[in-house]
C-alpha positions in Angstrom: -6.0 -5.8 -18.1 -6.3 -3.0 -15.3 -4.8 -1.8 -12.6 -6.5 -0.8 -9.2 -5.2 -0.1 -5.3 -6.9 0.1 -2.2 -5.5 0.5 0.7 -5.6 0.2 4.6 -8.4 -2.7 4.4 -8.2 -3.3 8.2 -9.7 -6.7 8.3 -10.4 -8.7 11.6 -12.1 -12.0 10.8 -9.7 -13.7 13.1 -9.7 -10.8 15.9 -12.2 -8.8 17.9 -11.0 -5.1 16.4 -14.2 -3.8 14.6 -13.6 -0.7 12.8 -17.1 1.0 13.4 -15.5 2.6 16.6 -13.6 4.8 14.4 -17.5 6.2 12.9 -20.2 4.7 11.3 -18.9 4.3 7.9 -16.7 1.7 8.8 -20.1 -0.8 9.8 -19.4 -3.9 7.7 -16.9 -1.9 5.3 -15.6 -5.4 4.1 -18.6 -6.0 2.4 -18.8 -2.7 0.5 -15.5 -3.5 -0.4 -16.1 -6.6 -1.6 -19.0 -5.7 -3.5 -17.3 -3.0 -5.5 -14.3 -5.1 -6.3 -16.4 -8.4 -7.5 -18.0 -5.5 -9.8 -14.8 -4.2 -11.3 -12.0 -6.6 -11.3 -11.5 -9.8 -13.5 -9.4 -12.5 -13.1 -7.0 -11.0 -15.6 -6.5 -7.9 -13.3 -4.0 -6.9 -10.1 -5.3 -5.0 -6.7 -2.4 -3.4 -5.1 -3.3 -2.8 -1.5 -0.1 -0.9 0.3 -0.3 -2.1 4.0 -2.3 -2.1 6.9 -4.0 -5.3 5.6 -4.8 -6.8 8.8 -5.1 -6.7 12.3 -3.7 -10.1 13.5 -0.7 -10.2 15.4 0.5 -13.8 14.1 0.5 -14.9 10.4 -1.8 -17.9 11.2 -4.1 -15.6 12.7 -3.8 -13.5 9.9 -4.8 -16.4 7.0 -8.7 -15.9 7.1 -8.1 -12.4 6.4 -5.5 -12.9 3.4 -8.2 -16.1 2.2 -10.6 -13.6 2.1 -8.6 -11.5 -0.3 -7.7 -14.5 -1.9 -11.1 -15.2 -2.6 -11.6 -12.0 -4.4 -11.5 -11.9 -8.3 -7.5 -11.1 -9.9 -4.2 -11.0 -8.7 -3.2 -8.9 -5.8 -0.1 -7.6 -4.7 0.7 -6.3 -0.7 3.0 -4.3 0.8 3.5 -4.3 4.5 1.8 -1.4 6.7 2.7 -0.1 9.9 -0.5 -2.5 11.6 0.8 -5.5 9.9 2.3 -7.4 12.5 1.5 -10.7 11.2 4.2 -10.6 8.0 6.8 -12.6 7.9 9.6 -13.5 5.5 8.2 -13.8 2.0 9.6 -17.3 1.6 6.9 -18.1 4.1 3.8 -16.8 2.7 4.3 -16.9 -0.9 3.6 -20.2 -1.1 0.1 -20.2 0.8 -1.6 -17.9 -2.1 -1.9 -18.3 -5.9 -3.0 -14.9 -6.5 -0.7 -12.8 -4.1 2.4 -11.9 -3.9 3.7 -10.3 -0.9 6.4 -7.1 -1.5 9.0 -7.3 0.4 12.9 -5.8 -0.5 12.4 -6.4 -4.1 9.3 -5.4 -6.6 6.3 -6.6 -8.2 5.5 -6.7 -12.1 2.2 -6.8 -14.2 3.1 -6.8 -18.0 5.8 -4.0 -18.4 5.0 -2.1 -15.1 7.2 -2.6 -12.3 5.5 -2.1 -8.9 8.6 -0.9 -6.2 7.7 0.3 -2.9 8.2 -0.2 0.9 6.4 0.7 4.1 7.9 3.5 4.3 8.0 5.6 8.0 7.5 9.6 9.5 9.3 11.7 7.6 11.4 14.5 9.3 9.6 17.3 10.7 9.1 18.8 13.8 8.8 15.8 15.9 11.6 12.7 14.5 13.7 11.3 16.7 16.5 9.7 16.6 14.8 6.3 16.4 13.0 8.0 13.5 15.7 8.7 11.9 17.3 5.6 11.8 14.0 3.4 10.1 13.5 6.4 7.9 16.6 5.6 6.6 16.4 2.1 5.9 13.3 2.4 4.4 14.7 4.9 1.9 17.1 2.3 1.1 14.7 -0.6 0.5 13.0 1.7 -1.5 15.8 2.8 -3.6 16.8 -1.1 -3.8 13.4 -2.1 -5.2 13.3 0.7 -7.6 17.3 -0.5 -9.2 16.3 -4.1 -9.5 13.8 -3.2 -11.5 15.6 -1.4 -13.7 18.4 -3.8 -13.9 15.9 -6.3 -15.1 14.9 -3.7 -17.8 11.4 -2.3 -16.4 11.4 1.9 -17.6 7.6 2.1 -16.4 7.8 2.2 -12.4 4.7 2.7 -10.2 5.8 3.8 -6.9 3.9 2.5 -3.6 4.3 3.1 0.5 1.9 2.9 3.2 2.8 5.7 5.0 2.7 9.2 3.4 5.9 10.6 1.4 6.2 14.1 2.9 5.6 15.4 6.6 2.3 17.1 7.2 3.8 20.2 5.5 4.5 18.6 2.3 7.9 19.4 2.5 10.4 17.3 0.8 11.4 14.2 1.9 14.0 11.0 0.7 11.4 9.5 -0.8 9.7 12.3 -3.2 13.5 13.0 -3.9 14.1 9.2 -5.0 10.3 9.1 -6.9 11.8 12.4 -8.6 15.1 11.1 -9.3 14.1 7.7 -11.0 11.2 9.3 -12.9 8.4 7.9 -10.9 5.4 8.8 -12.7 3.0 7.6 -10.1 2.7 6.9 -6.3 -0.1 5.4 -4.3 0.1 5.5 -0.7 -2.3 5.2 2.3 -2.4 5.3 6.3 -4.2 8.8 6.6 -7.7 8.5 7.8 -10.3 10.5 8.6 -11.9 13.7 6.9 -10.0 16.5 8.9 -6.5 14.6 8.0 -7.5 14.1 4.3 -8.0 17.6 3.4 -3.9 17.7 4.4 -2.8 15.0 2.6 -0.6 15.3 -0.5 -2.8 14.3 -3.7 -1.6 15.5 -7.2 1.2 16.6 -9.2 4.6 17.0 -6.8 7.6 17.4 -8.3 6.9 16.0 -11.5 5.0 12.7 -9.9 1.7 12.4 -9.4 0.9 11.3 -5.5 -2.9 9.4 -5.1 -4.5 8.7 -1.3 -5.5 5.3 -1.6 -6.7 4.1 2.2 -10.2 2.9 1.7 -12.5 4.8 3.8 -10.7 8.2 1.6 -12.2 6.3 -1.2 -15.5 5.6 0.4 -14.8 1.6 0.6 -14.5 1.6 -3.5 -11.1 1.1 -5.4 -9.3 3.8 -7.4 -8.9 2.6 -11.0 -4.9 3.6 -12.1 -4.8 2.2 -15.1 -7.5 0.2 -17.1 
C-alpha cells in the first residue's frame, strides 16, 4: 500500500485548451503522466490529486477527463481546484466512479490516514479584498470541519491537502498553517504554483512543525511524489 499526489493535471480531452502554450514541457504531458503512474501505482494504492483536474466547464464535459483517471491503476481521491468549474455536489459524481472519491466538506481515508483538505483561496497580504476575505474565510472553516470529523470518527494520523498555497508569497502565517499547527498536521500537499520563477518562492519543507510539499505536476516534471509507500 502507498500513497502518492499529483497535482494540477489540467486535462482537456473534451475542450480545445492545450497546455504547450504555457512552454514546451507541457507537449502531451498526459502521457508522461500516465506512463509514470502505470509504472508505480497498483491497484491496492490511492493518487491524491488536490484540484485543477480539468478544464471543462460542465461535469458532462468533464467525464472523458475523470474516465481517463479512472482508467489509471488504484484508487484516487480529488479535491476541487480553482479551474474546476465542472464539480458539482458529491452526491452527483460519486456514483459515476469506482475508484474516486471526490472531497468535498468532509475527508477521505486510506487505512488509518485521514485525508482533510479544501480548495483553499489567497491568503492575506498586500492585495485581499474584501471579497477575499470573505471565501478565505469559509474555506478556513471547511477545512477546520474536515479535519474534526475526522477526529470524531477516531483518525490521529491526518494528511492535510489544498490547491492553493497555505501562506501569501511571503510565507507569512496564515488560517490555515495556524489550523495544520493546531491539530498536529504532520503533512500538507498543495499545488496551483507553476512555473520555474514562481517555484523557487513556494513554501516546501518544515513550517511550523508541518512539513509543506509542491505537488502541481509540471513542479514534479509530470512524475508523482511518493508520500508514503
Amino acid at each position: 500500500m502507498a500513497i502518492f499526489a499529483i497535482g494540477d493535471l489540467h486535462l482537456s480531452f473534451g475542450t480545445d485548451k492545450p497546455m504547450e502554450v504555457f512552454g514546451a514541457h507541457w507537449e502531451a504531458h498526459y502521457d508522461k503522466i500516465k506512463l509514470d503512474w502505470c509504472e508505480q501505482v497498483t491497484d491496492d494504492d490511492v493518487v491524491i490529486i488536490p484540484g485543477d483536474i480539468s478544464w471543462a466547464i460542465t461535469f458532462e464535459g468533464a467525464k472523458i477527463d475523470l474516465d481517463w483517471i479512472e482508467s489509471l491503476p488504484g484508487k484516487k481521491i480529488l479535491f476541487k481546484g480553482n479551474h474546476d468549474y465542472w464539480w458539482v455536489s458529491k452526491t452527483k459524481m460519486d456514483p459515476c466512479y469506482k475508484t474516486i472519491t471526490f472531497v468535498h466538506n468532509g475527508y477521505a481515508s486510506y487505512g488509518n490516514l485521514a485525508i482533510c483538505g479544501t480548495r483553499g483561496w489567497t491568503c492575506p497580504g498586500e492585495e485581499f479584498t474584501a471579497e477575499d476575505e470573505k471565501v478565505y474565510k469559509r474555506e478556513l472553516l471547511r477545512l477546520e470541519n474536515s479535519i474534526t470529523q475526522a477526529k470524531r470518527d477516531g483518525y490521529t494520523e491526518i494528511l492535510g491537502v489544498l490547491h492553493f498555497p497555505p501562506t501569501n508569497e511571503k510565507k507569512e502565517p496564515s488560517g490555515f498553517t495556524a489550523l495544520f499547527s493546531k491539530y498536529e498536521v504532520r503533512k500538507v500537499i498543495y499545488g496551483h504554483i507553476h512555473g520555474k520563477s514562481n517555484f523557487r518562492g513556494a513554501l516546501n519543507g518544515l513550517y511550523n512543525g508541518t512539513e509543506y510539499i509542491l505537488t502541481s505536476c509540471d513542479y514534479l516534471s509530470f512524475k508523482l511524489f511518493t508520500l508514503e509507500g
